[in-house]
TORZA-414269 format. One record per residue (C-alpha): x, y, z; residue in one letter; residue number from 1. Coordinates in steps of 0.05 Angstrom, whole numbers. Example, Ala and Ser with C-alpha at 12.3 -4.5 7.8 and 13.67 -1.06 7.14 Angstrom:
// residues 2
xx=246 yy=-90 zz=156 code=A pos=1
xx=273 yy=-21 zz=143 code=S pos=2
//
This chain:
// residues 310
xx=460 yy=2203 zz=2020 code=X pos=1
xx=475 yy=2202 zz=1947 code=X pos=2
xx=490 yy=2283 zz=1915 code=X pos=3
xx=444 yy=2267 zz=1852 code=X pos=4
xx=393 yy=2204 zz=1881 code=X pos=5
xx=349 yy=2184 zz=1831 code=X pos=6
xx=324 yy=2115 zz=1845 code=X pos=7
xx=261 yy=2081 zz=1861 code=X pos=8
xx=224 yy=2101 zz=1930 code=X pos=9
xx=174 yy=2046 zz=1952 code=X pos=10
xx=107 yy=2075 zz=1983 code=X pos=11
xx=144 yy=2047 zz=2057 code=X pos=12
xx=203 yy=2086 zz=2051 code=X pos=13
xx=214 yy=2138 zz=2103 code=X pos=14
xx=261 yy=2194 zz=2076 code=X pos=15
xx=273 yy=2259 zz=2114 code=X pos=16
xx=259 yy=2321 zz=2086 code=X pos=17
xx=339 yy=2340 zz=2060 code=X pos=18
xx=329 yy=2276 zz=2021 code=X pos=19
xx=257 yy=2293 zz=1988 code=X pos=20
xx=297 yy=2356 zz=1967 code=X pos=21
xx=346 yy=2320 zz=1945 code=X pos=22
xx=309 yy=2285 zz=1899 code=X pos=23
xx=280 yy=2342 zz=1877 code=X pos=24
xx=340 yy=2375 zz=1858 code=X pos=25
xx=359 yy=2319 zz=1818 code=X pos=26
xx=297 yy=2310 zz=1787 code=X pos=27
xx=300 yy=2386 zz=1766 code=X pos=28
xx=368 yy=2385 zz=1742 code=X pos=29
xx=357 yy=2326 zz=1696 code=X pos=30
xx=286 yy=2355 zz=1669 code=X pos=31
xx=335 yy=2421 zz=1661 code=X pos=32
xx=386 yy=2380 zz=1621 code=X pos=33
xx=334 yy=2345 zz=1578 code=X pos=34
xx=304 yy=2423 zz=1556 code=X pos=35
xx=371 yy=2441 zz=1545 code=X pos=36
xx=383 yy=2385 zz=1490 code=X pos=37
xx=317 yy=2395 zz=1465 code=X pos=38
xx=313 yy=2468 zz=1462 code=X pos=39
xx=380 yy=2459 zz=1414 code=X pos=40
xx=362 yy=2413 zz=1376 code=X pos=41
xx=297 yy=2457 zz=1366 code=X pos=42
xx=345 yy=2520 zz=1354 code=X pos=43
xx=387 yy=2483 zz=1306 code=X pos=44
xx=325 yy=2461 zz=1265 code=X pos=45
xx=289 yy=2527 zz=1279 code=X pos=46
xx=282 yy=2534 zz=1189 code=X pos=47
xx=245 yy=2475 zz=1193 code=X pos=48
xx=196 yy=2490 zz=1251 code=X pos=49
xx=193 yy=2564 zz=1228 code=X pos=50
xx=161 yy=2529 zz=1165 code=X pos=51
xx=118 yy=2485 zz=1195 code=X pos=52
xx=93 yy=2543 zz=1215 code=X pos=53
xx=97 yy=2591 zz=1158 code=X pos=54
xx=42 yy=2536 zz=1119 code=X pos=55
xx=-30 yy=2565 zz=1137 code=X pos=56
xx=0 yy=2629 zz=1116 code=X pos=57
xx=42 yy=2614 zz=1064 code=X pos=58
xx=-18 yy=2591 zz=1014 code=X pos=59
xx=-41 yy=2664 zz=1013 code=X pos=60
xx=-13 yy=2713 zz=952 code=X pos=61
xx=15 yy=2778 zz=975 code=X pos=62
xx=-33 yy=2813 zz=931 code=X pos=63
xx=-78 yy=2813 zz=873 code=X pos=64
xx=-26 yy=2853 zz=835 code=X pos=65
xx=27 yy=2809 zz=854 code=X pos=66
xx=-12 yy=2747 zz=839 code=X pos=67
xx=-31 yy=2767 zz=768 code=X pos=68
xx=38 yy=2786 zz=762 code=X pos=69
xx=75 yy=2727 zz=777 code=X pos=70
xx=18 yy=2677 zz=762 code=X pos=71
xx=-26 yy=2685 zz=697 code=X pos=72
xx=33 yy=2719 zz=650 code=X pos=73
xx=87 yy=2671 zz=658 code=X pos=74
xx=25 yy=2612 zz=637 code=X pos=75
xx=6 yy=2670 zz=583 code=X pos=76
xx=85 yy=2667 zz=566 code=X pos=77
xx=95 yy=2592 zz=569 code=X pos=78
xx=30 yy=2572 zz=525 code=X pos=79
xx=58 yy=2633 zz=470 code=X pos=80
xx=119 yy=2599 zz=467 code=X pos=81
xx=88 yy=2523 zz=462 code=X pos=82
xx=50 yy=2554 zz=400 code=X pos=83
xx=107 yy=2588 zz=370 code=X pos=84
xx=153 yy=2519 zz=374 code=X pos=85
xx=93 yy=2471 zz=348 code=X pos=86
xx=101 yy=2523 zz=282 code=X pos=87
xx=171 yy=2523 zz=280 code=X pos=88
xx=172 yy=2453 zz=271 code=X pos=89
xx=105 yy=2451 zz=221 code=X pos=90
xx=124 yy=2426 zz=151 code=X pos=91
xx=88 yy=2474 zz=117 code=X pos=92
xx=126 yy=2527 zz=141 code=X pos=93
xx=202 yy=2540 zz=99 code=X pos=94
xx=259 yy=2536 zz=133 code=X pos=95
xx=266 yy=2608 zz=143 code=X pos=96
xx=200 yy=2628 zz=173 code=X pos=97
xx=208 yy=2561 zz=218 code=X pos=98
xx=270 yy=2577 zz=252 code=X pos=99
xx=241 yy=2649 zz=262 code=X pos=100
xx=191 yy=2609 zz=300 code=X pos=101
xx=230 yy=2569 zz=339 code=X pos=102
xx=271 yy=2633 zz=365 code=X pos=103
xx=219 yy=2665 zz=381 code=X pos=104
xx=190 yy=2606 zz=424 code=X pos=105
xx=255 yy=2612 zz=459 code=X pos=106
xx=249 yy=2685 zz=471 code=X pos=107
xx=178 yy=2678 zz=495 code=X pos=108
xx=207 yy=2619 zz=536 code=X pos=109
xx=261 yy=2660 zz=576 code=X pos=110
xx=217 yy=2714 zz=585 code=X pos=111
xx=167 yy=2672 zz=621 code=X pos=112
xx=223 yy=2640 zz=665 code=X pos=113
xx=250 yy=2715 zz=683 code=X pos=114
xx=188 yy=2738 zz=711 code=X pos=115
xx=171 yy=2728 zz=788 code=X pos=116
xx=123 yy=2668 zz=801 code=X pos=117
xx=73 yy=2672 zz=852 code=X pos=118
xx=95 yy=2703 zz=912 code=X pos=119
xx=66 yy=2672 zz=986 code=X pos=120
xx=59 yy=2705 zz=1048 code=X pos=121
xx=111 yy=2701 zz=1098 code=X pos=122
xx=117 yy=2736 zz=1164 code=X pos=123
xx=165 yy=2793 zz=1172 code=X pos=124
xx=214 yy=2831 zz=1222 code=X pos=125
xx=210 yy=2903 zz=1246 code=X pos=126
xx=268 yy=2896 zz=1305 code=X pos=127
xx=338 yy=2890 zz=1289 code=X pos=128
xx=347 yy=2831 zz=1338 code=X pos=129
xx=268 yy=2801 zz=1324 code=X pos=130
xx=297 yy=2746 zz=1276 code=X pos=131
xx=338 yy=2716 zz=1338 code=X pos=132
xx=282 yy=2730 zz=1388 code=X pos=133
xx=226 yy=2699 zz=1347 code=X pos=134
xx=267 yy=2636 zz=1326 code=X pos=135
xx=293 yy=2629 zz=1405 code=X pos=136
xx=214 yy=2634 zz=1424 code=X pos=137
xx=195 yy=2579 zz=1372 code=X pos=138
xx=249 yy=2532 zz=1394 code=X pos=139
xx=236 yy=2535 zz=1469 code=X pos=140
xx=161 yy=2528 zz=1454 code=X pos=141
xx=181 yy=2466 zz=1412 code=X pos=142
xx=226 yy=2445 zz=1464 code=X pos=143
xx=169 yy=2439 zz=1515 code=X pos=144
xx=126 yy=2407 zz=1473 code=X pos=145
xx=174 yy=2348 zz=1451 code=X pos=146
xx=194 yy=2343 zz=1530 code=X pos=147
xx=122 yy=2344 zz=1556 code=X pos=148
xx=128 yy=2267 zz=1565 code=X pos=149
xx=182 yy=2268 zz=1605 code=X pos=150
xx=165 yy=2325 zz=1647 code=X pos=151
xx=101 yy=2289 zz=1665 code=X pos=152
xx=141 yy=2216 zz=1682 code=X pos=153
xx=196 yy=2263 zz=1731 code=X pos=154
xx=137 yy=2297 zz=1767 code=X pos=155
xx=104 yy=2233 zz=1767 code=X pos=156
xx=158 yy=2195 zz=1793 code=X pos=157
xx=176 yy=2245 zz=1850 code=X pos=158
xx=92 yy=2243 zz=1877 code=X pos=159
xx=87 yy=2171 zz=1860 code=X pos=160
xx=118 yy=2137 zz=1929 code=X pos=161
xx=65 yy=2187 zz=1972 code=X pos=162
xx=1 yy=2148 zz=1934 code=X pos=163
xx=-18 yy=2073 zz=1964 code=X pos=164
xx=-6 yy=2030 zz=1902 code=X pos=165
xx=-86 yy=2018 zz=1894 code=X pos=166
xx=-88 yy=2082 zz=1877 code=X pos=167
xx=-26 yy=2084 zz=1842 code=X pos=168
xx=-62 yy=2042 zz=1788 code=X pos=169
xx=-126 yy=2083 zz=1787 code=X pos=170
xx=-81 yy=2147 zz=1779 code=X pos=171
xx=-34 yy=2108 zz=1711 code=X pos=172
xx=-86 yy=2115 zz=1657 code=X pos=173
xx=-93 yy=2195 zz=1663 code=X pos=174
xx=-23 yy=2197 zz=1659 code=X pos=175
xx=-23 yy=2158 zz=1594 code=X pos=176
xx=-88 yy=2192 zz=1575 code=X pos=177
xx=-65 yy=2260 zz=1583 code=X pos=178
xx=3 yy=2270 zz=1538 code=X pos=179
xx=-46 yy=2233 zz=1482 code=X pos=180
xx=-106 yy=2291 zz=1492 code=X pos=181
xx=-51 yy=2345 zz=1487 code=X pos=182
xx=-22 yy=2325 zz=1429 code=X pos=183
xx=-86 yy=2313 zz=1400 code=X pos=184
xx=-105 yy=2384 zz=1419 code=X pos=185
xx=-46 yy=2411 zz=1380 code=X pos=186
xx=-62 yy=2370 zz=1320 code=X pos=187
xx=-134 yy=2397 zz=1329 code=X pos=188
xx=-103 yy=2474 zz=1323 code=X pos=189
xx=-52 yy=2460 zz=1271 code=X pos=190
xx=-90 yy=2423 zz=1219 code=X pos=191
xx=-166 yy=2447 zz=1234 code=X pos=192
xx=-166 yy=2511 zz=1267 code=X pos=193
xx=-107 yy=2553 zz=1242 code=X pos=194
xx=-115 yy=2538 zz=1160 code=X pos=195
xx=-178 yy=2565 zz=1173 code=X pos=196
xx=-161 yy=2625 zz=1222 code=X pos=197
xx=-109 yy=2653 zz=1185 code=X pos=198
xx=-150 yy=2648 zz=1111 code=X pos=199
xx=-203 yy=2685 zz=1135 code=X pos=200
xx=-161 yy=2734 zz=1169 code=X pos=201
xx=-112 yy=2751 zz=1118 code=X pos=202
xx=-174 yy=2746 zz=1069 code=X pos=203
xx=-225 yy=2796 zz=1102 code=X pos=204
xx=-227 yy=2854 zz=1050 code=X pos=205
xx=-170 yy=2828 zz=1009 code=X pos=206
xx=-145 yy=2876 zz=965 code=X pos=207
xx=-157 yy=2934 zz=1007 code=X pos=208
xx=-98 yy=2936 zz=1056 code=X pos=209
xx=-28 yy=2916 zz=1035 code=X pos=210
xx=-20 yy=2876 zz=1093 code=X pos=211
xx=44 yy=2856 zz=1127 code=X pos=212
xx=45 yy=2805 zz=1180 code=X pos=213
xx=97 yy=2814 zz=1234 code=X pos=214
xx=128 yy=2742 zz=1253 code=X pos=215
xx=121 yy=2752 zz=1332 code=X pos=216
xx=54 yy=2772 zz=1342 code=X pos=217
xx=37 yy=2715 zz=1283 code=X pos=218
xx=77 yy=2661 zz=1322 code=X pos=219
xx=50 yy=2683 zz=1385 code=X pos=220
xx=-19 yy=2675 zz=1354 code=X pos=221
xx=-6 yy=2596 zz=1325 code=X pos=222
xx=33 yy=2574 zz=1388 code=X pos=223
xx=-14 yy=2605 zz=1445 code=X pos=224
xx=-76 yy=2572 zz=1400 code=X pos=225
xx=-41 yy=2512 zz=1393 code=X pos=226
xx=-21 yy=2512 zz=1478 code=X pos=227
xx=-96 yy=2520 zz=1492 code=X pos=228
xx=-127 yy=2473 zz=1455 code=X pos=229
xx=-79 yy=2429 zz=1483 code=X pos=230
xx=-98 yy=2442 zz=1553 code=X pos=231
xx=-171 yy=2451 zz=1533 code=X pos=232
xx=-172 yy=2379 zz=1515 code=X pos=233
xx=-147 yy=2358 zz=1576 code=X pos=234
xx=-218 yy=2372 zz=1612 code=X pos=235
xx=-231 yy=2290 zz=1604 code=X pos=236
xx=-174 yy=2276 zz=1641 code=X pos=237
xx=-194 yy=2331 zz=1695 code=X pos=238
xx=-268 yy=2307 zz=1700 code=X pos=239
xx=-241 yy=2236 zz=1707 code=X pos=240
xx=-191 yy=2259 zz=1768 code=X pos=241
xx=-254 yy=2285 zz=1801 code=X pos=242
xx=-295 yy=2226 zz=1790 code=X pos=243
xx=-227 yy=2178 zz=1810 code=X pos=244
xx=-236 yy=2229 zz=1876 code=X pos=245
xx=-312 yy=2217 zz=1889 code=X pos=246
xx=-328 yy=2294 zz=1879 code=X pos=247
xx=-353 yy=2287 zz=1811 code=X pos=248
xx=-390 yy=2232 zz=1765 code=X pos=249
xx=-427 yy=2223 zz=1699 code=X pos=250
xx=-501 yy=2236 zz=1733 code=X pos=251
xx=-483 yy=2301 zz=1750 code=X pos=252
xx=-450 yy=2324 zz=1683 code=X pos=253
xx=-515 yy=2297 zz=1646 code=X pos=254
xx=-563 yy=2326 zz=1696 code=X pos=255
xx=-522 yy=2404 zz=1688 code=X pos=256
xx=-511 yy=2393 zz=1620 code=X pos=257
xx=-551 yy=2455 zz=1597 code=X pos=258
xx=-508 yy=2508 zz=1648 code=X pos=259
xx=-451 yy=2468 zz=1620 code=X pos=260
xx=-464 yy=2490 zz=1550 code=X pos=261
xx=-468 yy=2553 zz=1567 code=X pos=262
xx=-404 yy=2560 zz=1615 code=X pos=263
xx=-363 yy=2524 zz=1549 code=X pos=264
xx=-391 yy=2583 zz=1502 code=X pos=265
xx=-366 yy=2641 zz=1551 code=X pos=266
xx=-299 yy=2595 zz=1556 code=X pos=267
xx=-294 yy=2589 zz=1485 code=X pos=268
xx=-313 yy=2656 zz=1469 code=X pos=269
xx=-251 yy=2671 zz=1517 code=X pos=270
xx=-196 yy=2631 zz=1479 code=X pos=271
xx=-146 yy=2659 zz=1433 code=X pos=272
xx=-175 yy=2698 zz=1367 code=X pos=273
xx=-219 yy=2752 zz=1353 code=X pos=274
xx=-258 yy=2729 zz=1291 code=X pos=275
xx=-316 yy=2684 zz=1286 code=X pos=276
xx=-281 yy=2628 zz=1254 code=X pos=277
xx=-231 yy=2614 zz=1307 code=X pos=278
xx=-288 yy=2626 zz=1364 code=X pos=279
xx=-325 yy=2576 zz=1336 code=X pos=280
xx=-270 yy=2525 zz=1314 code=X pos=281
xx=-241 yy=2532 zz=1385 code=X pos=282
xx=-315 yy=2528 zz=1417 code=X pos=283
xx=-342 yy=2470 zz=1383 code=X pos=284
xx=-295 yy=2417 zz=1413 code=X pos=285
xx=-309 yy=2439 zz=1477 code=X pos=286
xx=-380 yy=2412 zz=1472 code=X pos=287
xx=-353 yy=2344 zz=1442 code=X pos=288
xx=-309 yy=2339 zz=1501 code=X pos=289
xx=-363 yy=2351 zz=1550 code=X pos=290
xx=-398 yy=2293 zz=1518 code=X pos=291
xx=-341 yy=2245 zz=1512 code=X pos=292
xx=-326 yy=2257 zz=1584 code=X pos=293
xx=-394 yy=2230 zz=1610 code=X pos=294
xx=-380 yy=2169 zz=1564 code=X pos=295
xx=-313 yy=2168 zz=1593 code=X pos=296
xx=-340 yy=2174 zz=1673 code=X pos=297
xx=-403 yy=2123 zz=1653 code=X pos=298
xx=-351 yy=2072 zz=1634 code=X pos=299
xx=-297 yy=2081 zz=1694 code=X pos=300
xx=-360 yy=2079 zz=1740 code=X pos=301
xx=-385 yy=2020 zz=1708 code=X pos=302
xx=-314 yy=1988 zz=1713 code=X pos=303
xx=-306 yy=2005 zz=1785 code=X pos=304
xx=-376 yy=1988 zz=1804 code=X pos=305
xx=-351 yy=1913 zz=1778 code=X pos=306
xx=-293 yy=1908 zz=1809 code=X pos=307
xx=-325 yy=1923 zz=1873 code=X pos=308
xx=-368 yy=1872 zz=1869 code=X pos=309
xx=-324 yy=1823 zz=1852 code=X pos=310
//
């Protein structure tokens, strides 16, 4: 026996069970290796995904002091000194009272570029050792995220050989189908839930509290949304499995559709967030999903239905 066999098993091999663990092993230690490069490649760009993270929050000011501060008198500043250097250089003006003009549009000019412009919110540490922490967290979430496609092929290449090659090919779409509905899940946080979220969190009452948000419970926040609407929007690929299976099929979601809707309220009323925007932002897909799983079922049953009768 090979010490690290990974090759193709046909659905007729007979291997014992040291050689299943074998391959197991092997299949382990190269999904181990593959994290490892990922999670440092993920550490080493950790800035860049820290940002990527930092951007619902970072469109908020720090405060309306702050923001009046370092946003309307630098513009006051900037349009004084565009006025004072239009008339230095006005003719009617002599050549004293101009170049009094012009320094003072340079004055006005520095001053504006001394003062602080617009601060943005950014998360901050309250641990000695929470910079390293929180930037190791983000990276290894990261890490699994790039690697989920690969972790899905290795497990999917160590059950494979056990499945009769019929239903080898009835099981290949939900593996394609389901890295696409996770990522799209992720997308779905990032770009339509978390904006959102974190706006009318940090805006409730603004002005009230001098609010600082600490970076580990805020990253926990984005990345455990993010992970469940990624799994949430696996449920097609769940329902299908069950219909592939015979326990489930399209007649029966339609005819339970109304216990359905509620069942996905109480889930989504159980995902990540507190507010009312998120609830509903997280809930709302659930009910599409529902839906485009019976059109999903109707269509494998009508494809299977036809191939039967052929």
């Amino acid at each position: 026996m090979e010490a690290f066999p990974l090759r193709a098993v046909a659905h007729d091999d007979r291997l014992t069970i040291t050689e299943h663990l074998s391959e197991l092993r092997a299949r382990l230690l190269v999904i181990a290796a593959v994290l490892a490069v990922l999670f440092a490649g993920c550490l080493w760009q950790s800035r860049a995904l820290l940002h990527v993270l930092n951007v619902p929050l970072a469109q908020l000011p720090t405060s309306p002091g702050a923001q009046a501060t370092g946003g309307q008198l630098p513009q006051a500043l900037t349009r004084s000194a565009d006025a004072f250097s239009r008339l230095g250089h006005s003719s009617s003006l002599d050549p004293q009272e101009q170049r009094a003009a012009l320094s003072a549009a340079d004055s006005l000019a520095a001053a504006s570029r001394s003062l602080p412009r617009p601060a943005t919110r950014a998360p901050v540490t309250l641990g000695l050792s929470e910079p390293f922490s929180t930037s190791v967290t983000v990276a290894f979430a990261f890490a699994l995220l790039f690697g989920l496609p690969f972790l899905l092929t290795q497990a999917w290449a160590f059950v494979a050989p056990a499945i009769a090659p019929a239903e080898r090919r009835a099981v290949r779409p939900l593996l394609i189908l389901a890295p696409a509905l996770f990522a799209a899940g992720v997308a779905f946080a990032y770009f339509l839930v978390l904006p959102p979220a974190v706006k009318f969190l940090q805006g409730f009452n603004h002005g009230a509290f001098d609010v600082l948000v600490q970076a580990r419970d805020y990253y926990r926040f984005e990345l455990t949304t993010m992970l469940v609407l990624g799994a949430i929007f696996e449920i097609p690929v769940l329902l299908l499995a069950l219909s592939r299976a015979g326990i489930l099929s399209s007649t029966t979601l339609r005819r339970h559709r109304r216990y359905a809707i509620v069942g996905l309220a109480v889930l989504g009323g159980a995902l990540p967030g507190v507010d009312p925007v998120t609830t509903v932002l997280e809930t709302l897909p659930l009910f599409a999903l529902y839906e485009g799983s019976i059109v999903l079922l109707r269509f494998s049953e009508h494809r299977s239905s036809r191939r039967e009768s052929a």
